[in-house]
N, C-alpha and C positions, 0 to 999 in steps of 0.2 A: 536710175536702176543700178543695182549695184553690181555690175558684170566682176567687178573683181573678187568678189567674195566666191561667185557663181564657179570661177574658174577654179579660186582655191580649194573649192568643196570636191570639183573633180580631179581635181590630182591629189587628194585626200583621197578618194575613192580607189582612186585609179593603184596610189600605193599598197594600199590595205588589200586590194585584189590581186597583185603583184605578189602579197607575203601569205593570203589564202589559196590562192591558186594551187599551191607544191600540197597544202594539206587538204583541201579539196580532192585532190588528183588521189592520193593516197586511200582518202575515205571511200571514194565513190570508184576507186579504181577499174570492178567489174564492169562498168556502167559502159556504152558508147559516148566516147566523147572525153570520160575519167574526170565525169563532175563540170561540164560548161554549163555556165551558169550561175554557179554557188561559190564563186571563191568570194565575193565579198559576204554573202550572208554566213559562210564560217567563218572568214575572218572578226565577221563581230562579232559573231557565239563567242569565240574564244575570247576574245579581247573583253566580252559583256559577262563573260562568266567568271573569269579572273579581275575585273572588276568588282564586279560585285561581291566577291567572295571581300578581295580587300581593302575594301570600301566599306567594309565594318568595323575594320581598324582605324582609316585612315579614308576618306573619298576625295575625289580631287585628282593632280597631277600625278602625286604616286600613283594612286588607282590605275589611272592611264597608262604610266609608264610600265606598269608591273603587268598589265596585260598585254603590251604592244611587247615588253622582253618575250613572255611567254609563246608569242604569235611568233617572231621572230627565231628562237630555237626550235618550235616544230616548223617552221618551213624550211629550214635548212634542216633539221633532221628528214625529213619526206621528201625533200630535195635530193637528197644526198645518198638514201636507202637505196641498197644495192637493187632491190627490187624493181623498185620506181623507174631505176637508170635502165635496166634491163627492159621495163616494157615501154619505153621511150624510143629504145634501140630498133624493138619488133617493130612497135607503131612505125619509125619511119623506112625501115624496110619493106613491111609490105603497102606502101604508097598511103597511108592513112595521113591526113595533115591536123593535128588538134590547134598549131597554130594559128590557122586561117577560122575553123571554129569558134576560138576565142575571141578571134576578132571581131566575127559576126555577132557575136552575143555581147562586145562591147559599144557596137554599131546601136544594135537595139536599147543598150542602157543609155545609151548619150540621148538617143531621141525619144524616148523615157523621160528620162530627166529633164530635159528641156522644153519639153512639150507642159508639164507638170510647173518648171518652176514661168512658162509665159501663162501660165492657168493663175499661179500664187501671186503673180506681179502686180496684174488687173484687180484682184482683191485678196490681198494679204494679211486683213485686220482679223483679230483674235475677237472677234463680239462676241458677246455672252445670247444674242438671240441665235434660235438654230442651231443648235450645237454643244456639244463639248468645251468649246475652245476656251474658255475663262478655267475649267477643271485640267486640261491638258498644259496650258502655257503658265497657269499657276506650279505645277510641279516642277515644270522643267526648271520656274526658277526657286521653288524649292531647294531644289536639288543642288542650283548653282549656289544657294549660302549654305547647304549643307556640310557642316565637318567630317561625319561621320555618316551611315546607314540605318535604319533608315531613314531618311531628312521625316521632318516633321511638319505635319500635318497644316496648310497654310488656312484651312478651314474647321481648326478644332485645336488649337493652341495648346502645346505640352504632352501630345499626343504623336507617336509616331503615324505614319500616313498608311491609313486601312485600302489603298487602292494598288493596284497591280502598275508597278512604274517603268519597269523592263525597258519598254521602247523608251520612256523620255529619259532614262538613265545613260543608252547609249546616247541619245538626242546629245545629251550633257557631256558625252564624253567625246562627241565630232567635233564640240563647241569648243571643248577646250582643246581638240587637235589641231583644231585653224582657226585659234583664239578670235572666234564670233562669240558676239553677245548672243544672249538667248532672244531676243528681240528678230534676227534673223536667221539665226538655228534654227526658229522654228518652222519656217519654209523651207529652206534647204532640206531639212530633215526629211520634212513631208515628200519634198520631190524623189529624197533616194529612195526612202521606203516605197512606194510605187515602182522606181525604175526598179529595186531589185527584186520585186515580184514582179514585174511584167517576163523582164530576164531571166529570172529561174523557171516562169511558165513556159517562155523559150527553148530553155536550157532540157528540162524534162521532159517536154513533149518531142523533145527531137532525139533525146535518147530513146524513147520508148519506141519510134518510129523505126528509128535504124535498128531495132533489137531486134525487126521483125523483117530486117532490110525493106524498109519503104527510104523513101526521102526524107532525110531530116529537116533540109528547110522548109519546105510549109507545113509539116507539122507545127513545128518552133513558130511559124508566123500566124497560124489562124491559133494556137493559143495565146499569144499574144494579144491577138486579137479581141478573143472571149473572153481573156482577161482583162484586160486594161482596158480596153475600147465597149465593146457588147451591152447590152443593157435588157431587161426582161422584157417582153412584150404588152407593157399597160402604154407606152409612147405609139406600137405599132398598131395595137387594136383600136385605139383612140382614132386613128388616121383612116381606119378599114371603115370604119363606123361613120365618118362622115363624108366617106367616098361612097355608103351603102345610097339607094332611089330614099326621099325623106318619107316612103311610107313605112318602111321594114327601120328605121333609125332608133326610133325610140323604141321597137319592142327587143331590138338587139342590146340597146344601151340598158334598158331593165333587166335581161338576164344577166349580161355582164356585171349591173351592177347588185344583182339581188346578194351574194354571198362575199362579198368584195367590202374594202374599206368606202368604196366610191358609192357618189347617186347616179340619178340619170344625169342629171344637169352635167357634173363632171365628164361623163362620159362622151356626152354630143358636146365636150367643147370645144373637140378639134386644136388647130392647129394657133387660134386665139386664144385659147386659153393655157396653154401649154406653163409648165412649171417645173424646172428640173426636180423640185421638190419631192410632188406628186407618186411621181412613179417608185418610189420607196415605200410607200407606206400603202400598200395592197390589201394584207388579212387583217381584219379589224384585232384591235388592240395586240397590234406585234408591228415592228420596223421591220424592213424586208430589204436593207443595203445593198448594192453591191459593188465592184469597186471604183467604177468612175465615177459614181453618185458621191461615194465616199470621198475625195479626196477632190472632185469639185465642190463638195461644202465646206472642205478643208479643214477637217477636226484632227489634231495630233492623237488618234485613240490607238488603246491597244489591239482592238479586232482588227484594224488596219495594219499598222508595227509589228504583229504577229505572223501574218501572212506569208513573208518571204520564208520563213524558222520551219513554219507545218510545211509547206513545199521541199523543203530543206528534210523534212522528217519523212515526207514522201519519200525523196531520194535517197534516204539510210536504208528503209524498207523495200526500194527497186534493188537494189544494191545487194542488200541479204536474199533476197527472189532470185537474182543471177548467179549470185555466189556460188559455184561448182560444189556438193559436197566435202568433196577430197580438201575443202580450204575450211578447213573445220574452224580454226581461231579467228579467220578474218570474219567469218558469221559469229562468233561467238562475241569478238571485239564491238562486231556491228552494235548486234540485240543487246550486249551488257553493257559498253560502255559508252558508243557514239550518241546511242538513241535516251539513255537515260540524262547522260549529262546535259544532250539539247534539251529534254524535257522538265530538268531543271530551271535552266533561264527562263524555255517557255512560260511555265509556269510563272514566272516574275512579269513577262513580256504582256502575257496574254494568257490568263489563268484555265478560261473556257476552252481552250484549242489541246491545251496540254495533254487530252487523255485520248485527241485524236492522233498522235503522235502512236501512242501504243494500240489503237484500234488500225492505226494503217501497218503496222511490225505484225501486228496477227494475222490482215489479209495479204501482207505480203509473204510471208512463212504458210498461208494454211493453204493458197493458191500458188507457191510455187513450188517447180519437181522434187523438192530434195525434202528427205527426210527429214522434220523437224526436231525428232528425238536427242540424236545425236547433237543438240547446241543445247541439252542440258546434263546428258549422261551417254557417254557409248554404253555403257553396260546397258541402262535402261534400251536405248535401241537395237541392241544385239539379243536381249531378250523379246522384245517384239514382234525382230527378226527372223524368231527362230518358230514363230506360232503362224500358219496358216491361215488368215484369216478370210473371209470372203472379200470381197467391195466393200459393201458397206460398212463392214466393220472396220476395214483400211480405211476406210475414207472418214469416219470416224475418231480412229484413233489418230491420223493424220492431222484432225482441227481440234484435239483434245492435246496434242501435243504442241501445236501450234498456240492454244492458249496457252499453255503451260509458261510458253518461254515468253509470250507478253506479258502475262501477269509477273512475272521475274523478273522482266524488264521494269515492270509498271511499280512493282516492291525499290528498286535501286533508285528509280526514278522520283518515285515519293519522299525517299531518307532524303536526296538533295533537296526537294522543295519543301521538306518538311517545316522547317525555321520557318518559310514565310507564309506558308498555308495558317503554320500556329498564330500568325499574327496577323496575316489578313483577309488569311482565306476562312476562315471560323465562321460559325454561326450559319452556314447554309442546307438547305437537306434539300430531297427530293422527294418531289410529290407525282402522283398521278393525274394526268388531266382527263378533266370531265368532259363526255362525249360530246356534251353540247359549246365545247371552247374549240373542239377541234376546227381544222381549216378545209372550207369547203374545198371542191374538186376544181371549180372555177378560179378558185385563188393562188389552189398550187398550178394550174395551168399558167395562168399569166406570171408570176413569177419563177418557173420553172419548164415552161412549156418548149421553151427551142432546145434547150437540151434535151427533153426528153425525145422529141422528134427524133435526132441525130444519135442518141442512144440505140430507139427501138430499131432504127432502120437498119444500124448496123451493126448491131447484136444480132435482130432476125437473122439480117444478109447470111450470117456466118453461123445457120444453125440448121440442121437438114431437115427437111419437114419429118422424119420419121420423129424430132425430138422438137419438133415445136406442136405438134399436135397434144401430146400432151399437157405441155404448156398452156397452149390454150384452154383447155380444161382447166388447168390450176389459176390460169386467169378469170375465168366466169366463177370459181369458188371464191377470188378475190373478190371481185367484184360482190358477190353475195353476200361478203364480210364489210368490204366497204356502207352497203346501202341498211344494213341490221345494226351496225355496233357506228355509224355517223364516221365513219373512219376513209376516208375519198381516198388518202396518201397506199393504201392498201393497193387499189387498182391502180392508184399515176404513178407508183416507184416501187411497189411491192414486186410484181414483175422481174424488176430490172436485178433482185437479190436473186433469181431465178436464173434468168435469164443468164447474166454474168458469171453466174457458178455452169452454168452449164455450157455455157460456152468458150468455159475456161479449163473442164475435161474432155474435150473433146480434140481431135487433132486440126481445126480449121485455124486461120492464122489470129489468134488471138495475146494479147499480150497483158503488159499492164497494167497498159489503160483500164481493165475490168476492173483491176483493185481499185481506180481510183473511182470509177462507176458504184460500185457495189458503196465502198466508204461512203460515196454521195447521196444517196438510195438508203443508207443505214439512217444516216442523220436524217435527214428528212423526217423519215418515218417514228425516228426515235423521238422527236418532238411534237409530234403527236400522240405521244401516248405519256412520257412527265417533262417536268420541268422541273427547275431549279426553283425552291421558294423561296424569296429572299424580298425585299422591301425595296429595291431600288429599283421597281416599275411594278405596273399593274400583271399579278398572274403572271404573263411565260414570254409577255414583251421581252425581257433579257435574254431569255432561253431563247428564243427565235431569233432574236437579232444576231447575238453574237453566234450562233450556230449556221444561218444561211451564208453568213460572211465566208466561213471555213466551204459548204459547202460549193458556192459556185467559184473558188478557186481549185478546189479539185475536180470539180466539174468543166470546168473551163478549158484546163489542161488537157483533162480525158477527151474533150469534144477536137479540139486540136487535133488529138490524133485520128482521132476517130472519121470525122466530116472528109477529109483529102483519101482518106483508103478506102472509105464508101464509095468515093467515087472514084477509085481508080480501080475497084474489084470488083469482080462479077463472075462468082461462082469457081475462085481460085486462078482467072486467069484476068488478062487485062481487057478491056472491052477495045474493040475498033472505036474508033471515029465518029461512026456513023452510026450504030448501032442503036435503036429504043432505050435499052438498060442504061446508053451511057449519057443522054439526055436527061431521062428522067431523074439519072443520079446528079447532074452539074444540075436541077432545075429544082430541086431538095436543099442542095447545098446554096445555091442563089436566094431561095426564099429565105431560109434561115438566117444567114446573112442580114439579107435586105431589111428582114423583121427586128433585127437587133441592132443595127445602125440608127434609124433615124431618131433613139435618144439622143445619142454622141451631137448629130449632127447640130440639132436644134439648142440641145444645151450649151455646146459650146458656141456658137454661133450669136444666143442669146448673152451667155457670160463674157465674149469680148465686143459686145455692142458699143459698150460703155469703151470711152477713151480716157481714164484716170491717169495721173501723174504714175509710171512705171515703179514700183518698188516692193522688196523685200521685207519692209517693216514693219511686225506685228503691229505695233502697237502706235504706230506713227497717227493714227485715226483719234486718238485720245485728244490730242492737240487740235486736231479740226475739231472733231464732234463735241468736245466735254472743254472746252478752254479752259473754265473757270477750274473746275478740279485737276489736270492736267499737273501746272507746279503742285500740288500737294503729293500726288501721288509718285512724282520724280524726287519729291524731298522723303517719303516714304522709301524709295527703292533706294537711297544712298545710306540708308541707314547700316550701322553693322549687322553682319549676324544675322540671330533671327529673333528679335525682337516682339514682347507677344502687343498683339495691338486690340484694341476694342473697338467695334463697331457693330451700326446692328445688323442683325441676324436676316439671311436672305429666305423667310420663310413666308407663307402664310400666317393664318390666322389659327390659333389653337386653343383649346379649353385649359383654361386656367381657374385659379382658384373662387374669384367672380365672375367668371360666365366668358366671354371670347376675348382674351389678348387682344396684344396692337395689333393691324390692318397689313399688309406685303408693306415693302418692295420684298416679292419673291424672287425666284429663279428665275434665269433667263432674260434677264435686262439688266441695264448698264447699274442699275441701283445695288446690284445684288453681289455685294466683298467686291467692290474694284481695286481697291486700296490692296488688301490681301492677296484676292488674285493676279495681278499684275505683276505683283513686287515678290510675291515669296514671303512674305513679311505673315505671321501667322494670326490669325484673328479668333477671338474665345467660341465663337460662332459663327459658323458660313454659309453655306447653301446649304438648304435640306438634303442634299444628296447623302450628308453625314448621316441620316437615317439608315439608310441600306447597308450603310457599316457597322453602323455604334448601334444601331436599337434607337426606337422613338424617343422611351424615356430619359439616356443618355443626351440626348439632344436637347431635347426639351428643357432637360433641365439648365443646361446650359442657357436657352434661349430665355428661360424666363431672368436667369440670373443676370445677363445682359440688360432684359429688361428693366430689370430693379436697378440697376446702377445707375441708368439715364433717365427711369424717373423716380426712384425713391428716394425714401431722407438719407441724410448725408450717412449716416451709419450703415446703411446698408450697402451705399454706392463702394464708402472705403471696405467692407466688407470683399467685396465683390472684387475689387481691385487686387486687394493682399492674396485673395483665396487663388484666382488664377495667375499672380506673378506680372501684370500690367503694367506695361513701362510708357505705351502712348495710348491716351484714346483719340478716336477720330467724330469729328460733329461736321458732317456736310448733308447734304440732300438728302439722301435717304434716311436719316436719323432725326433731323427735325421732319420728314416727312411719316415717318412713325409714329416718333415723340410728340412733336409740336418743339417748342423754345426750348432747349439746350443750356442752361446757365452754372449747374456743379453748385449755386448759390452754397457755401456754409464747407464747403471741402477744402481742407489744404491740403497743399502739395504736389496743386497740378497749376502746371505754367506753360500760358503759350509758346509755342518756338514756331508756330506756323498759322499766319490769318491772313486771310482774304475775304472777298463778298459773299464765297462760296462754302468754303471750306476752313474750319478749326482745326487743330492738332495740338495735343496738350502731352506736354513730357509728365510723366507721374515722379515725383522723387520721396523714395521708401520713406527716408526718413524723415520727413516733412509731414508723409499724408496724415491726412486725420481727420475732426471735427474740429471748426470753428466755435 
């Protein structure tokens, strides 16, 4: 185990939180607490934005160093601002301590991270089954031979890289801050990013807490909780179902399973069949993540890497909600300049999340008191000002002006991420889903169902029957829309858009946390009606994956606060002891709980069953599992640069000009670009994933060109060689398992420099190649 790296990574952390903290404090200054939580995920906004920017020049150690200068002169500027020193001075005059705060929220990151990196130890290998990880650890070392921005593409050679690299950018830039190889960058990486969303769902749910003077520590620790720990209910109901008498078993497991990804068998399998797998994959043809699933399978992805950034975007837009009128520039710096710049990296980080950034500045602006006018024009709001309107037309022009300024936001926001939308956000559009793709009511229950509990009960809680009775009415017209138009999300969250606006005009103690309810409640529903069409999954798989991700982190947060003030209120006052109300509230909160635990328990329980050799190394698994390829593939990664390599294509089977192509090695097994993915080393053809990017035929073409080199006549192979620039090909397993025998007969120019039982590797040299 490599505990020394582990330690360096946190005082790595520990400084870079040290030099975000002053600008943190600054940003979020309104806030309780003045941003605990977020100093290190600003600090790497900044450090990732100024990166990136000049890492198009130059990527590498300047890059780093040009953002850690950058980092460094605004914390001593926001250290330094007369301002800052000034509410420093209040804070600790009237007995507030943000010191001891921090400290808590660095308490929570340490056992975060360490919880996380004894998760990576037990199994730290980057396999291509299950996962991402052969696409995520390929870029990072992309990245590390990268000279310039964007690195190129390790599965489409001469091509810069069509995937959203945000997180494994900074991955690269930790790497080179505590000069680690990317081999154990890549766990370490994965552990911060968890700690620093677990932390920031800490950090937020304890300011939203105190905004309303509740307690901020168990705010801060049940979302933590909901965050990092929690799990959906397909692990609990599994457990209900085989606790049910075995006459009622199977006709409960056929309901459950009639709208659901599952069968009956799956259902009654209890606690022997259990599979952390499993309970991800709910609504038939869509992934349903969430974050301990996610980083017990340990994929370096962006919906993950993203996660601390929208939190982060949360807190710009709690921030602008607080902001007193009379601080007219610090809303205006918020909306124009904080939220678009984070929206920019996001956008690189985690493409899909980026417009939730400006959907949570609109319900934070249209739900909070201050006039949004005035953060585009006083004139325009003094003209507003001067017209009588009713309610509803206030209330109206109130969220017409509130879009105003996120679409203004979303306009600054866009010109940043413009460059790389053009280049690798392209080619997507949006479409309508058909009633019949939508997600049963059973489906969104079991993946969303404990929050919703803890929503209804205490949104109701705080809504007086004169104005829930209507509601109810507007919930039976849901519902009448649910059961006509196949639309379930209508009655399970439609509601809570309701609900949340209304109990966010009214004077009973509500905060927040609605914005982050309603945002959650938006999503949902919004993915039920389009999706994103694009080729890199079936239909709205991507839309729903990468979108529930987003959603139960802000759900998560919101239930934080939400679950500890249900049960500490009751009808405005605190309940005794004794009381009915305060049972049945701690006996709500207990099930809720208890139903979302026993994933954790079982999955972790089962993942350190196993006692493996303790380590951080991705790839250290190649050596046991793959011996024979292993030396080829470390004389691969010593190569310079980024050298284009040839091997074959990690695809199926496809219509060619005689009838079906060669046979897999497809995706998702060890056959599929090890050589490429491993190394960074780029290949003319990789995983079909390059479909979702490039288009079929873009791909295709390539794959058959590949083809014809390793088995056509010698003219086509040199062909094929000169056209993509080929300096090595590779002949190991997967390629005679395509091809059959491998021999170039009748080609010059290509010379061993690598053989063994398993594995060829032939240097091409230009001037040589030819026809025999």
């Amino acid at each position: 185990m490599e505990y020394g790296l582990v330690v360096r990574w946190l005082v790595a952390y520990a400084a870079l939180a040290a030099l975000g903290r002053p600008v943190a404090a600054r940003l979020l200054a309104t806030l309780p607490g003045r941003g605990v939580g977020f100093a290190l995920p600003v600090a790497l906004a900044v450090v990732g934005t100024v990166a990136y920017w000049v890492g198009h020049l130059a990527f590498g150690p300047l890059a780093l160093v040009a953002g850690l200068l950058v980092l460094v002169v605004l914390s001593l500027a926001a250290g330094l601002d007369p301002d800052a020193l000034r509410e420093r001075r209040l804070e600790l005059a009237s007995g507030v301590r943000p010191t001891r705060r921090n400290a808590e929220a660095a308490v929570v990151f340490l056992v975060a991270f360490s919880v996380l990196v004894a998760v990576r130890a037990v199994d730290p290998a980057v396999y291509p089954l299950g996962g991402e990880k052969f696409l995520d650890f390929g870029l990072l070392k992309s990245l590390e031979r990268a000279p310039t921005l964007p690195p190129e593409d390790m599965w489409f050679a001469g091509e810069p890289v069509a995937y959203y690299y945000g997180g494994h950018l900074l991955t690269a830039l930790l790497g080179d801050l505590t000069a680690t190889p990317p081999r154990f960058a890549y766990n370490l990486s994965l552990a911060g990013f968890y700690a620093m969303l677990v932390t920031a769902a800490y950090g937020l749910a304890g300011a939203i807490a105190r905004d309303r003077a509740d307690s901020w520590r168990p705010a801060g620790l049940a979302a933590a909780f909901f965050v990092g720990v929690a799990s959906n209910l397909v692990t609990a109901s599994r457990l209900v179902v085989d606790a049910l008498p075995p006459s009622l078993q199977r006709a409960v497991a056929g309901a459950i399973a009639a709208r659901s990804r599952y069968t009956v068998e799956d259902v009654l399998g209890g606690i022997d069949a259990f599979s952390y797998w499993t309970a991800s994959r709910v609504v038939p043809g869509t992934i349903n993540e969430f974050p301990l699933f996610a980083w017990l399978n340990g994929d370096l992805h962006a919906h993950m890497m993203g996660t601390p950034f929208l939190l982060l975007g949360a807190a710009l837009a709690f921030a602008c909600y607080r902001t007193p009128p009379r601080d007219l520039w610090r809303r205006r710096a918020l909306a124009f300049v904080a939220v678009p710049l984070l929206a920019g990296l996001q956008t690189v980080v985690d493409t899909w999340s980026m417009p939730s950034l400006f959907g949570l500045l609109f319900l934070g602006v249209a739900l909070g008191p201050a006039d949004p006018w005035p953060i585009l024009s006083r004139r325009l709001a003094a003209r507003r000002g001067a017209r009588e309107d009713g309610p509803v037309l206030d209330e109206l022009g109130h969220l017409v002006g509130a879009l105003a300024v996120a679409g203004a936001a979303g306009v600054l926001g866009g010109l940043l991420a413009l460059p790389f939308l053009l280049g690798a956000g392209g080619g997507r559009e949006v479409a309508l889903l058909a009633a019949a793709e939508r997600t049963s009511l059973s489906g969104l229950l079991l993946v969303h169902g404990a929050f919703l509990v803890v929503f209804y009960a205490y949104l109701l809680d705080r809504l007086s029957i004169d104005r829930v009775f209507p509601l109810l009415l507007g919930v039976a017209a849901l519902g009448l829309l649910a059961a006509t138009a196949n639309l379930a999300a209508a009655v399970a969250v439609g509601p809570l858009l309701a609900l949340g606006w209304a109990a966010h005009r009214t004077n009973r103690p509500v905060g927040f946390e609605t914005v982050l309810i309603v945002a959650g409640a938006g999503l949902v529903g919004l993915v039920e009606l389009v999706y994103v069409k694009e080729q890199a999954g079936p239909l709205r798989m991507n839309t729903v994956f990468k979108t529930y991700m987003q959603v139960w982190v802000l759900w998560g947060t919101a239930a934080g606060v939400a679950l500890p003030a249900f049960v500490r209120w009751a009808g405005g006052e605190l309940p005794t002891p004794g009381t009915r109300s305060r049972w049945l509230r701690i006996g709500l909160a207990a099930a809720v709980v208890l139903a979302t635990v026993p994933y954790a328990g079982l999955a972790l329980s089962s993942h350190f069953a196993a006692t493996p050799e303790l380590t951080l190394d991705a790839t250290r698994f190649v050596e046991r599992k793959h011996p024979d390829e292993a030396p080829a593939i470390a004389y691969v990664d010593e190569l310079e640069g980024q050298p284009t390599l040839l091997s074959a294509p990690a695809t199926g089977r496809y219509p060619g000009p005689g009838g079906d192509a060669p046979a897999p090695p497809g995706m998702y097994s060890w056959d599929s670009s090890p050589a490429a993915s491993l190394t960074g080393v780029p290949t003319v053809a990789g995983w079909h994933h390059e479909v979702g990017y490039r288009g079929v035929e873009p791909y295709l073409t390539r794959v058959r060109d590949v083809d014809a080199a390793y088995t056509g006549p010698p003219e086509r192979t040199v062909a094929v060689l000169e056209r993509y620039g080929v300096e090595y090909v590779w002949v190991g397993p997967a390629e005679r398992a395509r091809y059959g025998s491998v021999t170039f007969a009748g080609v010059e120019g290509l010379t061993p420099v690598f053989q063994n039982e398993a594995v060829t590797i032939y240097r091409v040299d230009r001037l040589e190649l030819g026809v025999a």
